[in-house]
PyMOL CGO cylinders between C-alpha atoms (Angstrom):
from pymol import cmd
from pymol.cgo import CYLINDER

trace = [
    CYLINDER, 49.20, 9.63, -94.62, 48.46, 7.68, -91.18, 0.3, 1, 1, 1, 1, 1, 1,
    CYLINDER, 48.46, 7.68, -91.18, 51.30, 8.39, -88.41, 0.3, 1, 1, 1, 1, 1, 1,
    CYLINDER, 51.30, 8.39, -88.41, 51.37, 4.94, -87.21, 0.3, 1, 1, 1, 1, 1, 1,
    CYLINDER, 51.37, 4.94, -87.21, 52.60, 3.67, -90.59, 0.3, 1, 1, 1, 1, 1, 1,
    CYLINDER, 52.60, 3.67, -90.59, 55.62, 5.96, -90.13, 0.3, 1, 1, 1, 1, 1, 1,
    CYLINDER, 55.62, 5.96, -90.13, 56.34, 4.42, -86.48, 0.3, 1, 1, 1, 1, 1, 1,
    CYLINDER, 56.34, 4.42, -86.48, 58.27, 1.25, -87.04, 0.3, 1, 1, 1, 1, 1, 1,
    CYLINDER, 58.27, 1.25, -87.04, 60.67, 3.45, -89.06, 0.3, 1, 1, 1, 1, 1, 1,
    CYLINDER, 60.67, 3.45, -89.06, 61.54, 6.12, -86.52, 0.3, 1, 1, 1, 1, 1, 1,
    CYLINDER, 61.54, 6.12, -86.52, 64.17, 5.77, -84.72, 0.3, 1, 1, 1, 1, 1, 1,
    CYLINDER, 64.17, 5.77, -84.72, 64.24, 5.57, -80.83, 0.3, 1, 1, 1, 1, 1, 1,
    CYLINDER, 64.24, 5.57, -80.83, 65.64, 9.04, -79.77, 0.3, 1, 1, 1, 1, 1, 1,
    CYLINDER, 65.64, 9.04, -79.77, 62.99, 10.74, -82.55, 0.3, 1, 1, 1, 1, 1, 1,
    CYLINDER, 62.99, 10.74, -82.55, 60.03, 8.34, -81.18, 0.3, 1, 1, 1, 1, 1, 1,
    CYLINDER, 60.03, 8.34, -81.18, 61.55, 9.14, -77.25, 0.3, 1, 1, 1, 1, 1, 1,
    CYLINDER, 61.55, 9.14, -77.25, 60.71, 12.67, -78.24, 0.3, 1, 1, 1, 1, 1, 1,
    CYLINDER, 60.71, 12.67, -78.24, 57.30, 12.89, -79.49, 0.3, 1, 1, 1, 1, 1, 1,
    CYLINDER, 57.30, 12.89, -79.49, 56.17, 10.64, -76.31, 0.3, 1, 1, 1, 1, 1, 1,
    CYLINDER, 56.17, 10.64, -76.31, 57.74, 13.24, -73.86, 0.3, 1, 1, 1, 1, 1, 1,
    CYLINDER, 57.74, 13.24, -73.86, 55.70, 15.98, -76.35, 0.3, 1, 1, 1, 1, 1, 1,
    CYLINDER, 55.70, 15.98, -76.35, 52.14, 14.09, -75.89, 0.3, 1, 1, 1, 1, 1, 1,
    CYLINDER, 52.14, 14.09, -75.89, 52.87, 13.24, -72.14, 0.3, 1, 1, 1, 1, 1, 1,
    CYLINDER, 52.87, 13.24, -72.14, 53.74, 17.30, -71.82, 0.3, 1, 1, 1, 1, 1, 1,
    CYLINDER, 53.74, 17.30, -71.82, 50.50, 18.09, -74.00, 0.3, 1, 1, 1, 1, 1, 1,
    CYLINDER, 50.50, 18.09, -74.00, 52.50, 19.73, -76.86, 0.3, 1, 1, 1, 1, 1, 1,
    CYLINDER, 52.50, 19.73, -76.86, 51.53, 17.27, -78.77, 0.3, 1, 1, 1, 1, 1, 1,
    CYLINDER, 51.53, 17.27, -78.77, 47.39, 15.74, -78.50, 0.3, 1, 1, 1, 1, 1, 1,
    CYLINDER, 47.39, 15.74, -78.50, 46.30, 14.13, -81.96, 0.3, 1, 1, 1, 1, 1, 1,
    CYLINDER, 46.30, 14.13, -81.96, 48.95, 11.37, -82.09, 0.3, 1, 1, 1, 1, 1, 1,
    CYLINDER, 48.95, 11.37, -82.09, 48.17, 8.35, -79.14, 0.3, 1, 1, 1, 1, 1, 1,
    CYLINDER, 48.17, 8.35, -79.14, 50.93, 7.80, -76.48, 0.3, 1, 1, 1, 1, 1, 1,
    CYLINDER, 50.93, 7.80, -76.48, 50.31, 4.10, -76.93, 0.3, 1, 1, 1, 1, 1, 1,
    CYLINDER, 50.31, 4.10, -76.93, 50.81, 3.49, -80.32, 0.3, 1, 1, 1, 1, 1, 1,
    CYLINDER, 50.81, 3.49, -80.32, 54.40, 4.45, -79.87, 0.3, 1, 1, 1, 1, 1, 1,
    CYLINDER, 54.40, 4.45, -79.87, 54.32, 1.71, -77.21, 0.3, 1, 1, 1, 1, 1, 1,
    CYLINDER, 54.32, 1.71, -77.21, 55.86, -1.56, -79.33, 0.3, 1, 1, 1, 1, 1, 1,
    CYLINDER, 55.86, -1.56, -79.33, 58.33, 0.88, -81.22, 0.3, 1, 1, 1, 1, 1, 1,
    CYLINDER, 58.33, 0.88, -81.22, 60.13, 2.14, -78.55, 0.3, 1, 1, 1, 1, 1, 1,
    CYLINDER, 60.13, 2.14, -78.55, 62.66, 0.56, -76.05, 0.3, 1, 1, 1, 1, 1, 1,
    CYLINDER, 62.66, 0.56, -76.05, 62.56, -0.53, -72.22, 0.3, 1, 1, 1, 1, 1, 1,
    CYLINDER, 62.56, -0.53, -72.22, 64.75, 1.91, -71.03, 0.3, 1, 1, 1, 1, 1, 1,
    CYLINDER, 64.75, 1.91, -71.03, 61.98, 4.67, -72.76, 0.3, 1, 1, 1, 1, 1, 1,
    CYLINDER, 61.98, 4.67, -72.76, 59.00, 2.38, -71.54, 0.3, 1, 1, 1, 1, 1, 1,
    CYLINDER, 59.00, 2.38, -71.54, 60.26, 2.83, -68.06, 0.3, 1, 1, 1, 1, 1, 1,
    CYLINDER, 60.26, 2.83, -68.06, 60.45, 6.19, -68.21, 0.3, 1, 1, 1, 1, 1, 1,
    CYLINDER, 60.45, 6.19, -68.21, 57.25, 6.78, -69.91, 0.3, 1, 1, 1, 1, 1, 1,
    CYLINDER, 57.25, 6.78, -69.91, 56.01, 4.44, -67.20, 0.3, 1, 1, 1, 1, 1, 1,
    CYLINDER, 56.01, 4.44, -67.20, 57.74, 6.49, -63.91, 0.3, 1, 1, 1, 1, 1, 1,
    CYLINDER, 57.74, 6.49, -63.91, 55.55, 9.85, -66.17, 0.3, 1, 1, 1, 1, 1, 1,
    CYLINDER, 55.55, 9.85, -66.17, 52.63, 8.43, -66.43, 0.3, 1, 1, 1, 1, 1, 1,
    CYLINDER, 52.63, 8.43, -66.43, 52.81, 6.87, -62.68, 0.3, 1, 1, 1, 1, 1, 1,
    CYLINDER, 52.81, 6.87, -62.68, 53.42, 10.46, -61.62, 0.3, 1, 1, 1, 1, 1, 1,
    CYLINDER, 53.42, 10.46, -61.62, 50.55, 11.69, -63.53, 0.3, 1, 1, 1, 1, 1, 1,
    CYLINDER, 50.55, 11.69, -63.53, 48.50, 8.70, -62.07, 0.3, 1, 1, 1, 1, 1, 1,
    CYLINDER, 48.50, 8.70, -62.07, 47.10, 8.44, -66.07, 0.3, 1, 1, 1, 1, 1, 1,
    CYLINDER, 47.10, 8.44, -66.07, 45.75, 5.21, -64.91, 0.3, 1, 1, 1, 1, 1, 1,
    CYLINDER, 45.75, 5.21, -64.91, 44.30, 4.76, -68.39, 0.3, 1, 1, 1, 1, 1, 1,
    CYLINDER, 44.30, 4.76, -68.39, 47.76, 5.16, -70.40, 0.3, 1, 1, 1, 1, 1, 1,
    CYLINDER, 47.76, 5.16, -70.40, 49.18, 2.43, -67.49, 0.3, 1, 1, 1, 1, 1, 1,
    CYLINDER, 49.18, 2.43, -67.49, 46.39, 0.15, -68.49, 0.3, 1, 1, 1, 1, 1, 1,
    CYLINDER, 46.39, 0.15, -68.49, 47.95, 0.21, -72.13, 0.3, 1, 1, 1, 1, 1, 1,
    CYLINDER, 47.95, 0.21, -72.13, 51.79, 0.25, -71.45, 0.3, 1, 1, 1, 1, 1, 1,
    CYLINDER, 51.79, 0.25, -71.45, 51.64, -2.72, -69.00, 0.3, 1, 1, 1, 1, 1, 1,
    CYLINDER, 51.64, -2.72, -69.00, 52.15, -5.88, -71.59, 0.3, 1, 1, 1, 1, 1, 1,
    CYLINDER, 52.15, -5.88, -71.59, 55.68, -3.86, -72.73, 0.3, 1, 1, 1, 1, 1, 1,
    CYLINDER, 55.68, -3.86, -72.73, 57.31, -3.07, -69.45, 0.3, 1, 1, 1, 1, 1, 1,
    CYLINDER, 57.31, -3.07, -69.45, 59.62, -4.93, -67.88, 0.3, 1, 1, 1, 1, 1, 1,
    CYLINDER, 59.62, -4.93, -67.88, 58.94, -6.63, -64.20, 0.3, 1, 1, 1, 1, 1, 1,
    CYLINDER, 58.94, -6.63, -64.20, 60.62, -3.71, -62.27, 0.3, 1, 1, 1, 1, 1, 1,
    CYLINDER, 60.62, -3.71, -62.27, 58.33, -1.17, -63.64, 0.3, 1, 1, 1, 1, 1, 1,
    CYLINDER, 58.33, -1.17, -63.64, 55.40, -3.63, -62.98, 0.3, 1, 1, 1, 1, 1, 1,
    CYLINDER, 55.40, -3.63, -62.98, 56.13, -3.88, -59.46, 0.3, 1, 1, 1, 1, 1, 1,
    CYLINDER, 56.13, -3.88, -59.46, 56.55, -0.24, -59.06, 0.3, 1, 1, 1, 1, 1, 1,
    CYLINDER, 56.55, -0.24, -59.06, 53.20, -0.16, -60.65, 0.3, 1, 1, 1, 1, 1, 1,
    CYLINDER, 53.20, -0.16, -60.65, 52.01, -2.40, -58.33, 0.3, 1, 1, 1, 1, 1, 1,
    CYLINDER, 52.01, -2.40, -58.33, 53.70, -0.74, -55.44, 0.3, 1, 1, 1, 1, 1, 1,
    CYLINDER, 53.70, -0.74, -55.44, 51.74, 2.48, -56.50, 0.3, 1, 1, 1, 1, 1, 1,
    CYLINDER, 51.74, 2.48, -56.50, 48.48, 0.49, -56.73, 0.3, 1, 1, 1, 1, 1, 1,
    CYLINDER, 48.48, 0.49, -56.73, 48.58, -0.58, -53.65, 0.3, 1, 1, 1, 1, 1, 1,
    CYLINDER, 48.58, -0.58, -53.65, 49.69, 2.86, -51.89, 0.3, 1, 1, 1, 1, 1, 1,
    CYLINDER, 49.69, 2.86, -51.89, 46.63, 3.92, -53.26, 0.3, 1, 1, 1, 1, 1, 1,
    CYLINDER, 46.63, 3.92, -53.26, 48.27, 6.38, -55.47, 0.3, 1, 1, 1, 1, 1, 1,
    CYLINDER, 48.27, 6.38, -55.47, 46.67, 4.75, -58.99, 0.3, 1, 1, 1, 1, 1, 1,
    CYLINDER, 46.67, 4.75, -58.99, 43.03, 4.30, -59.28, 0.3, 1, 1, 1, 1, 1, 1,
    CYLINDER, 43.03, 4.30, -59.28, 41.24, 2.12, -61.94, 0.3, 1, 1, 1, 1, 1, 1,
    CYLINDER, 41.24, 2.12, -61.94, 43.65, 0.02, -62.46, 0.3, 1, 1, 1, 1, 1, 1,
    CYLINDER, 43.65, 0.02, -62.46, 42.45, -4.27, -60.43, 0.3, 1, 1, 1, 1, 1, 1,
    CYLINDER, 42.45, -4.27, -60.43, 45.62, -5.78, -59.45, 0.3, 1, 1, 1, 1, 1, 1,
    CYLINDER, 45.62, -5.78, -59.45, 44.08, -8.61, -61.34, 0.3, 1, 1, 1, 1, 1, 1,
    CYLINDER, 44.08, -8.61, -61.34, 44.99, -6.49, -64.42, 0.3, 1, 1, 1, 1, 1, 1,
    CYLINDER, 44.99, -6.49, -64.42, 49.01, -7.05, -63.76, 0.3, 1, 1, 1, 1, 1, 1,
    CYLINDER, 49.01, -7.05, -63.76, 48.52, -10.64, -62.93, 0.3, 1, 1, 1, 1, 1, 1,
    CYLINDER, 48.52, -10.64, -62.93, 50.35, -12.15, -66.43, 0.3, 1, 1, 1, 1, 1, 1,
    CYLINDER, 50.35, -12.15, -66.43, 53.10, -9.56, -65.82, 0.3, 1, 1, 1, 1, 1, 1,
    CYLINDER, 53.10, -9.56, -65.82, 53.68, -10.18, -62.35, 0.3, 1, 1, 1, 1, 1, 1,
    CYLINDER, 53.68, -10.18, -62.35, 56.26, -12.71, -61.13, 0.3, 1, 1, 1, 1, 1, 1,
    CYLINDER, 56.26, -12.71, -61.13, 55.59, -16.14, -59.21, 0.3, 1, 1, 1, 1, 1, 1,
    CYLINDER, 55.59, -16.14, -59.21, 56.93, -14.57, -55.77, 0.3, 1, 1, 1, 1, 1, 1,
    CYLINDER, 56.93, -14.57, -55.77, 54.25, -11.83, -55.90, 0.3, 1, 1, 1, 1, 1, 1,
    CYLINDER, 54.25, -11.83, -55.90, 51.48, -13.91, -56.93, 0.3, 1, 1, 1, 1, 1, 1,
    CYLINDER, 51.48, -13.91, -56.93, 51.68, -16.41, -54.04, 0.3, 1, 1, 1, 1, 1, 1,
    CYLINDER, 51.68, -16.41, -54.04, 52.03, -13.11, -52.04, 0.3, 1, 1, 1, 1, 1, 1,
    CYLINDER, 52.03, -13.11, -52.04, 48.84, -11.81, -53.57, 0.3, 1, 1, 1, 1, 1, 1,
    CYLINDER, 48.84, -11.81, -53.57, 46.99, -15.29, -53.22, 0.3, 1, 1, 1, 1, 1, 1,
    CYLINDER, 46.99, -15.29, -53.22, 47.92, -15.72, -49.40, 0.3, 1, 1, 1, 1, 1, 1,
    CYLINDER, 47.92, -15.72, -49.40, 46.57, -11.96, -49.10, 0.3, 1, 1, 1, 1, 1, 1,
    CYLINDER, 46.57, -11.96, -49.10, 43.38, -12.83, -50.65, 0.3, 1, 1, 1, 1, 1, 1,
    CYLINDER, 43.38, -12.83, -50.65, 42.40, -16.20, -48.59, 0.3, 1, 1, 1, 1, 1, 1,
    CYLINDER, 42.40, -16.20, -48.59, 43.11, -13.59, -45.57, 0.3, 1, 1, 1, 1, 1, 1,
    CYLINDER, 43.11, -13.59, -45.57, 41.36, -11.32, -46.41, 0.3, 1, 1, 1, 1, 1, 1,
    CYLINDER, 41.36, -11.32, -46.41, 38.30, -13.56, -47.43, 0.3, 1, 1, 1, 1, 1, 1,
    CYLINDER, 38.30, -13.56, -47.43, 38.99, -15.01, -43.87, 0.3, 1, 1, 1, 1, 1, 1,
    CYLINDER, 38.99, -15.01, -43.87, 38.43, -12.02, -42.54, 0.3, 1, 1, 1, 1, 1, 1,
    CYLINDER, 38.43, -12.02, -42.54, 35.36, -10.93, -44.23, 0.3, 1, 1, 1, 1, 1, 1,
    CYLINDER, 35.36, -10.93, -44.23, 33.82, -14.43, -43.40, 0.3, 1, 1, 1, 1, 1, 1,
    CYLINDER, 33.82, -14.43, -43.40, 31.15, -13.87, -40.99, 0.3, 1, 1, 1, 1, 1, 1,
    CYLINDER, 31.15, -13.87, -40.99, 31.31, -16.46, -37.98, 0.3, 1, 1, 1, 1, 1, 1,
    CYLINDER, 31.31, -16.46, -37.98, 28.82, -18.30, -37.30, 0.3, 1, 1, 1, 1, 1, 1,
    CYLINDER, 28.82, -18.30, -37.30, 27.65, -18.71, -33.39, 0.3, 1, 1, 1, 1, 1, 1,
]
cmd.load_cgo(trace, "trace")
């Protein structure tokens, strides 16, 4: 029988579990994300704050469109430390709030500015 089939029937402690198993490596056949739309915020962050840790930019790529805005930010915040690789900014862009966009947009006209060869 297929795993995912038994997800949407496990409860959150049990699913909490195996995703703490996979992110340790105890457990490799079974995919981190598809526990991703069975499991609550409060486990999404801290799958998130793991996988940040482990800068498993690939895993971040997937769990992005079921975090909250904190995590998102802190994602963002890690992005831009230079601590995540692989991951465009442009890729958080639907998650991200109005506030941070504008910042992002004003950062991007400067920085084209800046790049903008004068002419003489």
């Amino acid at each position: 029988m297929d795993y995912t089939r038994m997800l949407p029937f496990m409860d959150e402690e049990e699913l909490k579990k195996v995703a703490f198993m996979i992110l340790d490596g105890e457990i490799t056949n079974v995919r981190l994300e598809a526990l991703f739309p069975f499991v609550g915020r409060e486990t999404l962050s801290e799958i998130t704050t793991k996988l940040i840790e482990q800068k498993d930019s690939e895993r971040l790529r997937h769990v992005i469109p079921f975090i909250g805005k904190t995590k998102v930010l802190e994602l963002y915040e890690a992005i831009q430390d230079g601590n995540i690789e692989g991951i465009d900014l442009e890729d958080l862009l639907p998650f991200l709030g109005s506030e941070k966009i504008k910042e992002l947009f004003y950062k991007s006209i400067k920085a084209s500015k800046e790049d903008t060869p004068t002419e003489e």
